[in-house]
C-alpha positions in Angstrom: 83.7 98.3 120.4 81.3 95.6 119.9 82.0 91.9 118.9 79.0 90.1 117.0 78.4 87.1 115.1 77.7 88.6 111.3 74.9 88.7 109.4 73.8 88.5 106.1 73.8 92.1 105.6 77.5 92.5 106.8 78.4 90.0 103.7 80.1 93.3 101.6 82.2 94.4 104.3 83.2 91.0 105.1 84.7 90.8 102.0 86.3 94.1 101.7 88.0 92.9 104.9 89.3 89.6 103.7 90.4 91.4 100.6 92.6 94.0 103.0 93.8 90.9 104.5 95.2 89.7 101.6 96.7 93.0 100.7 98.2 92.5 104.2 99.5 89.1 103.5 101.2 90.6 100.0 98.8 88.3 97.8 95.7 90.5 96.9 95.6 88.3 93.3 94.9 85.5 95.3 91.7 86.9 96.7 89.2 85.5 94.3 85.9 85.2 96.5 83.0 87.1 95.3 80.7 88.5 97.5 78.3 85.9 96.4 80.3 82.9 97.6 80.8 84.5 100.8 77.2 84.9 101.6 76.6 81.3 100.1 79.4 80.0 102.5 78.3 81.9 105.9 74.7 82.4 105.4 72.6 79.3 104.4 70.9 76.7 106.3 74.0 74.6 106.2 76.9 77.2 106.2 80.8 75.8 106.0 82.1 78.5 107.8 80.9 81.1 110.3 82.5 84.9 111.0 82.6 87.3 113.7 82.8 91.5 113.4 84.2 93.7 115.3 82.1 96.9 115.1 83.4 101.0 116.3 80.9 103.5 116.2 78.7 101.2 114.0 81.3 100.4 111.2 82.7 96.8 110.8 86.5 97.0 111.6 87.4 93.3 111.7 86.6 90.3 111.1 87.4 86.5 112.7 86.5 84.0 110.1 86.4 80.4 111.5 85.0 76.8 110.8 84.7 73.8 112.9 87.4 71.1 112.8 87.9 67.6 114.3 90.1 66.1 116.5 90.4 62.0 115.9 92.7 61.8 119.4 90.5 64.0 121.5 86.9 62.6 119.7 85.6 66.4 119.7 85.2 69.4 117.6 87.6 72.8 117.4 87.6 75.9 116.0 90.5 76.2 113.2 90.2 80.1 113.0 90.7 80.9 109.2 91.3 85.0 108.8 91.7 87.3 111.5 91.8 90.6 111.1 91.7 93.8 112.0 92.0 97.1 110.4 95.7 98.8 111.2 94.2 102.0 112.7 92.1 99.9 115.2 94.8 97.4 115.7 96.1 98.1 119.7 92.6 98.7 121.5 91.8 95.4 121.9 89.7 94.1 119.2 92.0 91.5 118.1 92.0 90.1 121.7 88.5 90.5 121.9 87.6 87.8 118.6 90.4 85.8 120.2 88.3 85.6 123.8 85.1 85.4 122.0 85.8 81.8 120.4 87.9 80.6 122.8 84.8 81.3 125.3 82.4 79.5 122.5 85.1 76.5 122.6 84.6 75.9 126.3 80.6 76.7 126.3 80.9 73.7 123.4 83.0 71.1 125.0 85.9 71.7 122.2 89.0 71.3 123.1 91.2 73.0 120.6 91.7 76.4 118.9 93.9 76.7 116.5 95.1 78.4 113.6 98.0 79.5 111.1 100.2 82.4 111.0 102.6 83.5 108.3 106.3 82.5 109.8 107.1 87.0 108.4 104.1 88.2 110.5 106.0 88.8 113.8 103.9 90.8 115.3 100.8 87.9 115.0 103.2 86.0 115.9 104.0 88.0 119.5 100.3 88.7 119.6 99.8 85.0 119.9 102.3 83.8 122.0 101.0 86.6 124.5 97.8 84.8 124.6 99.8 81.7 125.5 99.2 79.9 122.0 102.5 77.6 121.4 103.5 77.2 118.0 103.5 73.7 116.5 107.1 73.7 114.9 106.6 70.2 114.6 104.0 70.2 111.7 104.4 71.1 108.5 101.5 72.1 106.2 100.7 70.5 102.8 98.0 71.6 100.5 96.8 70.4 97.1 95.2 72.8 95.0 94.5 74.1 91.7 96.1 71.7 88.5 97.9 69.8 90.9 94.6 68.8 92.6 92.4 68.5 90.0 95.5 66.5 88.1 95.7 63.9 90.9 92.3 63.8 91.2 91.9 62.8 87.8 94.5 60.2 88.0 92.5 57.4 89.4 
C-alpha cells in the first residue's frame, strides 16, 4: 500500500471513487462532477482543492480529498478533509488510517493547527473510526448550507 499525492493522470479514478462514495452515502444523483471539473479543481496552477490515493498493487483504492481552511481564533490554516474513502474490500488494512496520518503529519510540517472534517450522524462505523483516532465530535455546531435556488434566490435579492 502506497499513499501519494495524485496526479493529473489519476483524475478518472478519482472520480470513479468520489462517485462510489456517493453510492456509499445513498446519494449517487447528487454526484454531478465531471471528470473535467475535477482535473480543473486539483490540477491547475491555482487548484481549490488537493487529493491523496491510496494505491495496492498499482491500482488506486482510495482517495482523501481535502482543501485548506482558516481559523480566525487561531490566525492559521487547516485542513477541512472533504471525501475520504476507501474501497470496502480494502477497508481494515490500514489505508484509511494511513490518509488520516498523512495530513495530519502535513498539518504539523505546516504550522496548522486543525484537521477537521464531517461525518454522516448513520455512518457509525466512521464515526468509531474517528473517535479511535481521538477526533471529538463537535456536537455543539450545527451546519448550514445555501445552495442551489435558495442560493442563487438570495443572492439575487440584493
Amino acid at each position: 500500500m502506497r499513499i501519494r499525492l495524485a496526479q493529473p493522470a489519476d483524475v478518472e479514478d478519482i472520480h470513479r471513487l468520489i462517485y462510489e462514495l456517493a453510492v456509499y452515502e445513498k446519494e449517487p444523483e447528487q454526484m454531478v462532477a465531471t471528470i473535467e471539473q475535477i482535473n480543473s479543481s486539483l490540477f491547475t496552477q491555482s487548484p481549490v482543492a488537493f487529493c491523496h490515493v491510496a494505491e495496492v498493487d498499482g491500482k488506486i483504492v482510495g482517495i482523501a480529498l481535502w482543501f485548506l481552511n482558516y481559523s480566525t481564533w487561531l490566525g492559521k490554516a487547516g485542513i477541512y478533509l472533504e471525501d475520504l474513502f476507501v474501497q470496502p474490500e480494502y477497508r481494515g488494512h490500514g489505508i484509511g488510517k494511513g490518509f488520516m496520518q498523512t495530513l495530519a503529519a502535513l498539518c504539523v510540517e505546516r504550522g496548522y493547527e486543525r484537521f477537521q472534517w464531517w461525518v454522516l450522524d448513520w455512518n457509525k462505523p466512521s464515526i468509531d473510526f474517528y473517535q479511535s483516532l481521538g477526533a471529538v465530535p463537535m456536537d455543539e455546531w450545527t451546519v448550514f448550507r445555501l445552495s442551489g435556488d435558495a442560493l442563487k434566490k438570495f443572492a439575487s435579492e440584493g
